[in-house]
MIDOSE-1310 file (N, C-alpha, C; in nm, 2 decimals, decimal comma, always signed):
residues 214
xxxx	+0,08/-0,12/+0,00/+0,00/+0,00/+0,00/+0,09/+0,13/+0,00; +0,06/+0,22/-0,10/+0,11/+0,31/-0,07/+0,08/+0,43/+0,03; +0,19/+0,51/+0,04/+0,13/+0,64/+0,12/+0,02/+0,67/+0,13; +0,02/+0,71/+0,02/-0,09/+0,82/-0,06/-0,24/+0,74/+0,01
xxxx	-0,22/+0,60/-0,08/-0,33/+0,53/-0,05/-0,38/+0,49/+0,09; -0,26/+0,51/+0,19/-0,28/+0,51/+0,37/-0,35/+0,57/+0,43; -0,33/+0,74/+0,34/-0,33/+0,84/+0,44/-0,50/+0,87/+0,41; -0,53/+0,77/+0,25/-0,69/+0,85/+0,25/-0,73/+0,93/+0,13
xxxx	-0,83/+0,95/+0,08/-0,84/+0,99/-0,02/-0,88/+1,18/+0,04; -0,88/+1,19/+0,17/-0,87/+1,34/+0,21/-0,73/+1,44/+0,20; -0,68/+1,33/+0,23/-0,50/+1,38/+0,25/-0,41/+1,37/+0,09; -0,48/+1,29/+0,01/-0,41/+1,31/-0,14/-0,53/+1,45/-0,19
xxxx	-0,59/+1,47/-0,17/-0,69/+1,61/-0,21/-0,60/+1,72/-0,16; -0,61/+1,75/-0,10/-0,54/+1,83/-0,01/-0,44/+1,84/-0,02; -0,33/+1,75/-0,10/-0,24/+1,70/-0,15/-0,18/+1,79/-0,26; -0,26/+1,79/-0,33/-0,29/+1,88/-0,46/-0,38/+1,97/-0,45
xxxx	-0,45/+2,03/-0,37/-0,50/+2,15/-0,38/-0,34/+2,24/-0,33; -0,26/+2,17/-0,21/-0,17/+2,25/-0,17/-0,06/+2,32/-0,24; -0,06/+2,28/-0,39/+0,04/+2,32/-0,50/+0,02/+2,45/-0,53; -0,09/+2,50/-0,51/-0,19/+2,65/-0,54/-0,14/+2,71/-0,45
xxxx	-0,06/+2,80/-0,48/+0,01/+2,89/-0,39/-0,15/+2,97/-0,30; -0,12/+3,11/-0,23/-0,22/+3,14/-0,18/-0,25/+3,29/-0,31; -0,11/+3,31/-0,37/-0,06/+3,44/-0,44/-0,14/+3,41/-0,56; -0,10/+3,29/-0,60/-0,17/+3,23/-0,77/-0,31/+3,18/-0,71
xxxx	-0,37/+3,14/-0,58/-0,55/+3,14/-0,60/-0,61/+3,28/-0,59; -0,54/+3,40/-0,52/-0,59/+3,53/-0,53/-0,60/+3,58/-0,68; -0,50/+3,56/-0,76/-0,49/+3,55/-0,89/-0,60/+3,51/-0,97; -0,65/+3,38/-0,92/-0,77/+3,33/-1,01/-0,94/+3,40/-0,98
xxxx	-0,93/+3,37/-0,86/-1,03/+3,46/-0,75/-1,04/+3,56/-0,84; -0,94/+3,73/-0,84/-0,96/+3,81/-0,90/-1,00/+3,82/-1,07; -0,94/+3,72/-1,11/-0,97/+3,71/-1,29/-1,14/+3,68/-1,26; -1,17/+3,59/-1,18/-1,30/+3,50/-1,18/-1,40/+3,64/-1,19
xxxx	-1,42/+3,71/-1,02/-1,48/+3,84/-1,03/-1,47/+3,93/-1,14; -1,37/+4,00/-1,21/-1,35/+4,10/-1,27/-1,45/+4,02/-1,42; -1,40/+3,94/-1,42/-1,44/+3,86/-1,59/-1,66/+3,86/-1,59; -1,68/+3,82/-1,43/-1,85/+3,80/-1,38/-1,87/+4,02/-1,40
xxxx	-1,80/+4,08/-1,36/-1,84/+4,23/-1,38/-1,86/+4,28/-1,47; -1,75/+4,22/-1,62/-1,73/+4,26/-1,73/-1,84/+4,22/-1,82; -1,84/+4,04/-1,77/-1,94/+3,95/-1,89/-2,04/+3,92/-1,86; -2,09/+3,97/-1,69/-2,18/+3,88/-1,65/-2,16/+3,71/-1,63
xxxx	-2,26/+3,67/-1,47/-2,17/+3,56/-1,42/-2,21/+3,41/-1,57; -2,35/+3,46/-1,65/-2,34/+3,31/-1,73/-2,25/+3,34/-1,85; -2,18/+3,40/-1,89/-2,09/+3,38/-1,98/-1,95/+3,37/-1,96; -1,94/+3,35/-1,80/-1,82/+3,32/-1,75/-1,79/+3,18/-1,73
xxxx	-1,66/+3,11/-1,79/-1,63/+2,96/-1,79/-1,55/+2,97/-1,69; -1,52/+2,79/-1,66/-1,36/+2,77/-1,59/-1,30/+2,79/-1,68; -1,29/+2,73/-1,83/-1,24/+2,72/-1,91/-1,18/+2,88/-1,95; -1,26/+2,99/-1,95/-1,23/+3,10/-1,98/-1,09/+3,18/-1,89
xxxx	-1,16/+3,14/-1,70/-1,13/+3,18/-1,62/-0,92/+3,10/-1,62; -0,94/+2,98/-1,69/-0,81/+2,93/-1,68/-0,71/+2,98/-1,83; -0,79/+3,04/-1,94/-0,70/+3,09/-2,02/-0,69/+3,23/-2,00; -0,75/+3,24/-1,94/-0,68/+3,40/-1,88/-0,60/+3,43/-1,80
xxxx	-0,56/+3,31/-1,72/-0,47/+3,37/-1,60/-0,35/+3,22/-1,64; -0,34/+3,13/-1,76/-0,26/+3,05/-1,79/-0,22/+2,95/-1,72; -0,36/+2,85/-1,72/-0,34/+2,75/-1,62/-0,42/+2,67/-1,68; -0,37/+2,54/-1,69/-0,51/+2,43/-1,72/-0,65/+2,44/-1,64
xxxx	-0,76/+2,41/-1,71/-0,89/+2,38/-1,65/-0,90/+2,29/-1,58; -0,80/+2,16/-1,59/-0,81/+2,06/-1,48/-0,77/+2,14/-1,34; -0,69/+2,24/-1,31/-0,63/+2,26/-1,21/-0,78/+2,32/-1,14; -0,86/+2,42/-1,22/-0,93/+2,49/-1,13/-1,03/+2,37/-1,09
xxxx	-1,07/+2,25/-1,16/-1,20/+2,15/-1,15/-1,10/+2,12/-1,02; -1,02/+2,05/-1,02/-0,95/+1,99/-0,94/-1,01/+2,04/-0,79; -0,98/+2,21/-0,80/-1,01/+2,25/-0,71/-1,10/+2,30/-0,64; -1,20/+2,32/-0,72/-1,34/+2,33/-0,69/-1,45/+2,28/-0,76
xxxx	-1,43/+2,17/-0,84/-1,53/+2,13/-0,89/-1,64/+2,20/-0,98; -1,70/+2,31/-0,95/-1,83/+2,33/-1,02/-1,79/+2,51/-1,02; -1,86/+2,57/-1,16/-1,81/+2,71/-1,15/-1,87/+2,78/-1,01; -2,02/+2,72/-0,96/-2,07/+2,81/-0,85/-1,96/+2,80/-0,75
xxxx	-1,92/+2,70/-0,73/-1,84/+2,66/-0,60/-1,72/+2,78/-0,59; -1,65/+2,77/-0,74/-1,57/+2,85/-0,76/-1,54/+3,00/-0,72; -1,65/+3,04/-0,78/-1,72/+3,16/-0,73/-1,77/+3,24/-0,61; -1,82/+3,14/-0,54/-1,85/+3,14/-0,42/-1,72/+3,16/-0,33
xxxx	-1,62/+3,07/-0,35/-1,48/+3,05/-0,29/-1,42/+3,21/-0,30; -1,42/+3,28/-0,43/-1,38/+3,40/-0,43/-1,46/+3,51/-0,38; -1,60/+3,51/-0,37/-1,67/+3,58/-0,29/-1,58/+3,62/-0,13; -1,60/+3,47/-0,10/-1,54/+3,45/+0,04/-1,44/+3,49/+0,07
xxxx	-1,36/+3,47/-0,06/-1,16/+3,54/-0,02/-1,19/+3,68/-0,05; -1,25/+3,77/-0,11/-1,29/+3,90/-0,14/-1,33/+3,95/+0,01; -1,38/+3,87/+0,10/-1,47/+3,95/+0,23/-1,36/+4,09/+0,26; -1,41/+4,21/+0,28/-1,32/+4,28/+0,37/-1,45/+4,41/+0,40
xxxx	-1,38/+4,47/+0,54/-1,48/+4,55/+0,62/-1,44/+4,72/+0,56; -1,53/+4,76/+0,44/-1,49/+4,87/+0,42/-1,52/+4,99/+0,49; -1,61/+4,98/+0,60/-1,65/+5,09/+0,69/-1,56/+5,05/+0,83; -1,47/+4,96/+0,83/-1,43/+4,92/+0,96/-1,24/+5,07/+0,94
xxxx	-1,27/+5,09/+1,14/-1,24/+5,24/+1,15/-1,31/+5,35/+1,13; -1,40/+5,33/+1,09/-1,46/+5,50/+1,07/-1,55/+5,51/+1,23; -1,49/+5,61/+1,30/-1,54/+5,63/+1,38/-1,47/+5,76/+1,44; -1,58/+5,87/+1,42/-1,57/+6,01/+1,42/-1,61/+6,04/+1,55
xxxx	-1,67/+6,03/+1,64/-1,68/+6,07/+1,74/-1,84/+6,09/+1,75; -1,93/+6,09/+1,64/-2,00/+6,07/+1,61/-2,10/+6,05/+1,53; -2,25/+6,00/+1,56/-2,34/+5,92/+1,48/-2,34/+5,99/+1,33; -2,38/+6,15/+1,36/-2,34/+6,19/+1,20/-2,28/+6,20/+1,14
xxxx	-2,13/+6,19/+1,24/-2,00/+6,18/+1,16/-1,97/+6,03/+1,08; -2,01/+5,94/+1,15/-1,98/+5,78/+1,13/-2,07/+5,77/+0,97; -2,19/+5,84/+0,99/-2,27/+5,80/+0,89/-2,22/+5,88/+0,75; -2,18/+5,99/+0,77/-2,09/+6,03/+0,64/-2,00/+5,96/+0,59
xxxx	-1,91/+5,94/+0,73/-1,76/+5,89/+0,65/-1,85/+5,77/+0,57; -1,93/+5,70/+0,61/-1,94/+5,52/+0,61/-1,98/+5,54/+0,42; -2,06/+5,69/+0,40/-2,09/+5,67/+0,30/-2,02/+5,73/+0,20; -1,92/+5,81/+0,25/-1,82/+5,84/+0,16/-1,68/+5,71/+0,13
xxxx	-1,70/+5,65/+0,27/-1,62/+5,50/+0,20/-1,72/+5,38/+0,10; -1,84/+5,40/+0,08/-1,94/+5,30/+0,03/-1,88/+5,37/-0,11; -1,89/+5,52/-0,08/-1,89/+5,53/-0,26/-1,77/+5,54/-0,33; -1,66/+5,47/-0,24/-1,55/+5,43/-0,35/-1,55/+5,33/-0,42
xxxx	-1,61/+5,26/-0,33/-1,62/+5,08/-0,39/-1,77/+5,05/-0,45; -1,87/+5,15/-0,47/-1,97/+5,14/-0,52/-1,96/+5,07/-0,68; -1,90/+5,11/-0,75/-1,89/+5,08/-0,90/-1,87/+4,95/-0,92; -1,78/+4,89/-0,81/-1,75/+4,77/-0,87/-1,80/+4,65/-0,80
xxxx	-1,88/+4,71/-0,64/-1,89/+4,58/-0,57/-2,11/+4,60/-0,67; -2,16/+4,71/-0,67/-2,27/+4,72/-0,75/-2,29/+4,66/-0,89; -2,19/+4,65/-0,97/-2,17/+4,58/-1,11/-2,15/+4,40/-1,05; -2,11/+4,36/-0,95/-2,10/+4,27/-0,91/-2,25/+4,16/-0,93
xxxx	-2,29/+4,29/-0,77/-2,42/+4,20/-0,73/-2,52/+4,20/-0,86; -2,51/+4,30/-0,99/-2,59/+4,29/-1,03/-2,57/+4,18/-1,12; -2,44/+4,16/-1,20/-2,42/+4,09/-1,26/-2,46/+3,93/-1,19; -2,39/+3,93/-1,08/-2,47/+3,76/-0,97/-2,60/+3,77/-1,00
xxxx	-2,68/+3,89/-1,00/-2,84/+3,90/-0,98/-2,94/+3,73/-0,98; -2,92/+3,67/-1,08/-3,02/+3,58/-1,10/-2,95/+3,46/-1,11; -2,82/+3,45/-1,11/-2,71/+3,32/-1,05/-2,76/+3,29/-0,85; -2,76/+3,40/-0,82/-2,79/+3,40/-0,67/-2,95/+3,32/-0,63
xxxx	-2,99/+3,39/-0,73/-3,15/+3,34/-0,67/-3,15/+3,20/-0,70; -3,06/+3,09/-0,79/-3,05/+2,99/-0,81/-3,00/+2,89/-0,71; -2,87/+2,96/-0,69/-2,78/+2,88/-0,56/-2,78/+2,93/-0,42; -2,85/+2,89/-0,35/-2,77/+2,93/-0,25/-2,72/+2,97/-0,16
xxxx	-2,56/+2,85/-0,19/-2,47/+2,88/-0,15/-2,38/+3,01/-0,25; -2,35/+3,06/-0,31/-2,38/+3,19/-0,42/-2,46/+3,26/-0,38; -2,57/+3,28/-0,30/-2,61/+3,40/-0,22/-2,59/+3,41/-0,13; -2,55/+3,27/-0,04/-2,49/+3,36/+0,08/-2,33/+3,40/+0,09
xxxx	-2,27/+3,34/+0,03/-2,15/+3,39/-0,02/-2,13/+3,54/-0,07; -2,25/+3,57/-0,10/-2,21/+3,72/-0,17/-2,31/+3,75/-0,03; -2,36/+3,72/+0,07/-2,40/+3,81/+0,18/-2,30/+3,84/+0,24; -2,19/+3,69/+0,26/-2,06/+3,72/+0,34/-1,97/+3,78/+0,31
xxxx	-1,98/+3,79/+0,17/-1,88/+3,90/+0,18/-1,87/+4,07/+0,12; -2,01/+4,07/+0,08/-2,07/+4,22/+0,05/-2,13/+4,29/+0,17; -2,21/+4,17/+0,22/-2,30/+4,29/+0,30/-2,33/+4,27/+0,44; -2,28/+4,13/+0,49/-2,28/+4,12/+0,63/-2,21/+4,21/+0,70
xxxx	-2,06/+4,20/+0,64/-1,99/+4,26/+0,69/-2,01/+4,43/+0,75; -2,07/+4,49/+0,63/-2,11/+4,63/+0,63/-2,20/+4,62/+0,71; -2,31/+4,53/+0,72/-2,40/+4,57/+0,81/-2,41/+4,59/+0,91; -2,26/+4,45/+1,01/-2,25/+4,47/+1,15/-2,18/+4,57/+1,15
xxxx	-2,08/+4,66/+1,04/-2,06/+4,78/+1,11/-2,10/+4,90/+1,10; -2,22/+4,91/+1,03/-2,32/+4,99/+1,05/-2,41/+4,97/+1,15; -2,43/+4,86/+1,25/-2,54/+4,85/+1,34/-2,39/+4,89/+1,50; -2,25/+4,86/+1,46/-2,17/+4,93/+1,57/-2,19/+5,05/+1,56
xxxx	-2,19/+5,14/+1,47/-2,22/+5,32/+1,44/-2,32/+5,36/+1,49; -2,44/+5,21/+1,46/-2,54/+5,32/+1,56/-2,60/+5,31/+1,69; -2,51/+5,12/+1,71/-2,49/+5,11/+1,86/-2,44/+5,20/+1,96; -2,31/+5,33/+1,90/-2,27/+5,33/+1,95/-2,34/+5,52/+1,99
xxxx	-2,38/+5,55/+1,89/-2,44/+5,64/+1,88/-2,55/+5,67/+2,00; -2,63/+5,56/+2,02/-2,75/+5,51/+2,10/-2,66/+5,50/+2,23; -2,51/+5,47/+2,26/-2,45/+5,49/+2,42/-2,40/+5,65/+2,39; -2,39/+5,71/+2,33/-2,43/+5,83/+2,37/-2,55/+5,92/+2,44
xxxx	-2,61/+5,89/+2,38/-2,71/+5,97/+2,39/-2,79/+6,05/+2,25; -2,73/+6,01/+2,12/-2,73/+6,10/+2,04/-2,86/+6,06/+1,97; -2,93/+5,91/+1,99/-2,99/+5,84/+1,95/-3,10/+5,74/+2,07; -3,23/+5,78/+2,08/-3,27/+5,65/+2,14/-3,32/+5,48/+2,08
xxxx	-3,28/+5,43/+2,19/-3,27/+5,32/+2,16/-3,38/+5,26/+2,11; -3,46/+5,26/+2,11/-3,61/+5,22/+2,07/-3,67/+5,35/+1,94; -3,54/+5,38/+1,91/-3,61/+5,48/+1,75/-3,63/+5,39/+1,68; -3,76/+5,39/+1,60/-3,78/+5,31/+1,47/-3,70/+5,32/+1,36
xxxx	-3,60/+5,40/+1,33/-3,55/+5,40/+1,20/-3,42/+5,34/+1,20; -3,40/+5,30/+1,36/-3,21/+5,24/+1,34/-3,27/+5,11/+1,30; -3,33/+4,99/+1,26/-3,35/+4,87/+1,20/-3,34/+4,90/+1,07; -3,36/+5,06/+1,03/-3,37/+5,05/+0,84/-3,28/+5,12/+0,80
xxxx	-3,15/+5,15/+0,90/-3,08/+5,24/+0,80/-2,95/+5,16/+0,73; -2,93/+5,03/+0,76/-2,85/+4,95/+0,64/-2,92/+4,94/+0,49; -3,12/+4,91/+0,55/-3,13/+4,88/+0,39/-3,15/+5,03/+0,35; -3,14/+5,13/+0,40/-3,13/+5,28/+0,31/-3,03/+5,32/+0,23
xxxx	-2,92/+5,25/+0,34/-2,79/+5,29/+0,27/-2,79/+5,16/+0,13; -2,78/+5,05/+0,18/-2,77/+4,87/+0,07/-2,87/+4,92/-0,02; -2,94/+4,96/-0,01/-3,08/+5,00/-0,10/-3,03/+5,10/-0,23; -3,00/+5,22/-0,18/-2,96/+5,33/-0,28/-2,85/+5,27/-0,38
xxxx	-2,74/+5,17/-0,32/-2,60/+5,19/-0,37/-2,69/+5,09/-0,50; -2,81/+5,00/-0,44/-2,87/+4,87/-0,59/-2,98/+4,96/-0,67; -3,01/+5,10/-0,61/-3,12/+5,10/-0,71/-3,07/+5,25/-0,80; -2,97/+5,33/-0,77/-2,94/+5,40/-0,88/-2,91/+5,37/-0,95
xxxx	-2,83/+5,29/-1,04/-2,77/+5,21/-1,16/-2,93/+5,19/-1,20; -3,04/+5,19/-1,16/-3,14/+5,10/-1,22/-3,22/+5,24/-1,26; -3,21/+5,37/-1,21/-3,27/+5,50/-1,17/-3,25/+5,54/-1,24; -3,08/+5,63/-1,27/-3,04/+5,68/-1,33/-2,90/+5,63/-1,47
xxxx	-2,93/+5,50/-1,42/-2,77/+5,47/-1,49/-2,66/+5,48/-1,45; -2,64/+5,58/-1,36/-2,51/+5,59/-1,26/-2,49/+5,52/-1,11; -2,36/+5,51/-1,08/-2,35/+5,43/-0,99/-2,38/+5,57/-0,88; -2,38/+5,50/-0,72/-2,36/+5,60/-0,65/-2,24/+5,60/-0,58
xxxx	-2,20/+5,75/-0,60/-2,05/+5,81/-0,59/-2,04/+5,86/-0,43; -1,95/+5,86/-0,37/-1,94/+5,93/-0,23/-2,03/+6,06/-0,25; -2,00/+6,18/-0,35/-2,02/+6,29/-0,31/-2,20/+6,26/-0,32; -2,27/+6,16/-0,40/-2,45/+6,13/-0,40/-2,45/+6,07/-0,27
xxxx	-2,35/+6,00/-0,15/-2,42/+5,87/-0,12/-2,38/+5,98/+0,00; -2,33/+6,12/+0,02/-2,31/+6,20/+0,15/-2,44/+6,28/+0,14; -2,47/+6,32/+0,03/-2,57/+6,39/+0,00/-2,74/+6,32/+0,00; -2,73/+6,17/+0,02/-2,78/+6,12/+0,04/-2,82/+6,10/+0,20
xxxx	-2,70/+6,08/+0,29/-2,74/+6,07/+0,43/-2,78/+6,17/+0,49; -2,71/+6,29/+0,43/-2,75/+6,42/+0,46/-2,92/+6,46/+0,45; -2,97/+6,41/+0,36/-3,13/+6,40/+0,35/-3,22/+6,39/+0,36; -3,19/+6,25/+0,37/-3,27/+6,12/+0,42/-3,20/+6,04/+0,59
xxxx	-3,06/+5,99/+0,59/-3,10/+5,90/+0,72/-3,04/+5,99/+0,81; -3,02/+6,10/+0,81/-3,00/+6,20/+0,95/-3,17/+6,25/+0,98; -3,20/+6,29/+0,92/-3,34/+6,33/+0,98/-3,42/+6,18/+1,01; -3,42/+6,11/+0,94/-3,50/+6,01/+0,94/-3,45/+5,96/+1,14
xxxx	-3,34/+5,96/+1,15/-3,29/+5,95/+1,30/-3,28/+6,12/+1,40; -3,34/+6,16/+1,33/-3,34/+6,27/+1,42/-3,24/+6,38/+1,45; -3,13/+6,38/+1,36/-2,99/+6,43/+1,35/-3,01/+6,47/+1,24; -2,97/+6,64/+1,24/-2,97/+6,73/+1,17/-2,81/+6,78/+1,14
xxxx	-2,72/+6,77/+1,22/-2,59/+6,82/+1,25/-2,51/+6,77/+1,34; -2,38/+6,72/+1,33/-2,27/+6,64/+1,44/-2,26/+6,83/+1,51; -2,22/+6,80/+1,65/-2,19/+6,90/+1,71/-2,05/+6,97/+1,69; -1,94/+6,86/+1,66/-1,83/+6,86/+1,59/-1,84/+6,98/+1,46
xxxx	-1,91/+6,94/+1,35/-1,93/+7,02/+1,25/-2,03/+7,15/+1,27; -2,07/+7,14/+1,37/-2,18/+7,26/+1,38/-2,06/+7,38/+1,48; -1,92/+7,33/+1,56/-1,90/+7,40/+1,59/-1,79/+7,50/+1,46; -1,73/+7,38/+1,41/-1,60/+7,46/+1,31/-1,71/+7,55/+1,21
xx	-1,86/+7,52/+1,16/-1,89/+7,61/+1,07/-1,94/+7,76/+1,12; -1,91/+7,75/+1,25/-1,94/+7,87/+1,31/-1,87/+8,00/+1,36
């Protein structure tokens, strides 16, 4: 008996997935996403995703078997907390920055979900994948902004509007592209809190900014 054959058909998988550096799967990851933004996710192959980054298609099946899987995998390595740090001292402050950092990454994480649009509703594992790594994340740290808001004082705790201000903000960034055509940009998505979820919470002005404009 050989090794190989000893150790299990877990430990030769694993075997050969380990040849994949972590540098060349970020590699495929990124071709995989950018190619689903460009082409949309059904005109995206493995086959595609492996002549573009110059690798056999056995490698990527090897690796994940099925394109959802694939996809999903890069969702997951994509996760990162783009509102994490913003914290101004306060609620109105947190809520600008959060939307002036939304509208950097607007263009391309919105071209995303739209392109997933109807892949998601199919699988899903492909929808929660793109929850974990679009929008959970944002949402626990938009529910710390206004947790923390609410131990101030700046906010009560039992306001109706702090349960809806993720989907105000998640909302806008999916339905201008559909509105106007355009994505939403920091300088729309400040102008946007400014109008809607500061009054909707009862905040008209951080005290911070009410004092330097004076």
């Amino acid at each position: 008996m050989t090794s190989q054959a000893a150790d299990g058909p877990e430990t030769a998988t694993a075997s050969r997935r380990s040849k994949i550096t972590p540098e060349r799967e970020r590699e495929f990851f990124d071709a995989v996403l950018e190619q689903i933004r460009e082409c949309g996710y059904e005109s995206v192959t493995m086959e595609g995703v492996a002549a573009s980054t110059r690798c056999s298609k056995s490698t990527l099946y090897r690796q994940w078997k099925t394109k959802p899987q694939f996809v999903a995998a890069a969702l997951r390595a994509s996760r990162r907390v783009r509102f994490a740090g913003v914290d101004t001292g306060s609620l109105a402050g947190d809520l600008r920055e959060a939307a002036r950092a939304a509208g950097d990454w607007s263009g391309k994480d919105a071209r995303l979900m739209q392109a997933l649009g109807h892949a998601v509703t199919a699988d899903p594992e492909l929808a929660q994948a793109l929850r974990e790594a679009l929008v959970l994340p944002e949402i626990a740290a938009l529910q710390e902004m206004l947790a923390r808001g609410v131990e101030r004082g700046e906010v009560a705790a039992d306001h109706p509007a702090l349960e809806y201000i993720p989907a105000m903000l998640f909302g806008v960034l999916r339905v201008r592209p559909v509105l106007s055509g355009q994505y939403a940009d920091a300088d729309y998505l400040v102008r946007f809190v400014e109008a809607t979820v500061l009054p909707a919470l009862g905040l008209t002005q951080d005290p911070g900014r009410r004092s330097r404009d004076d």
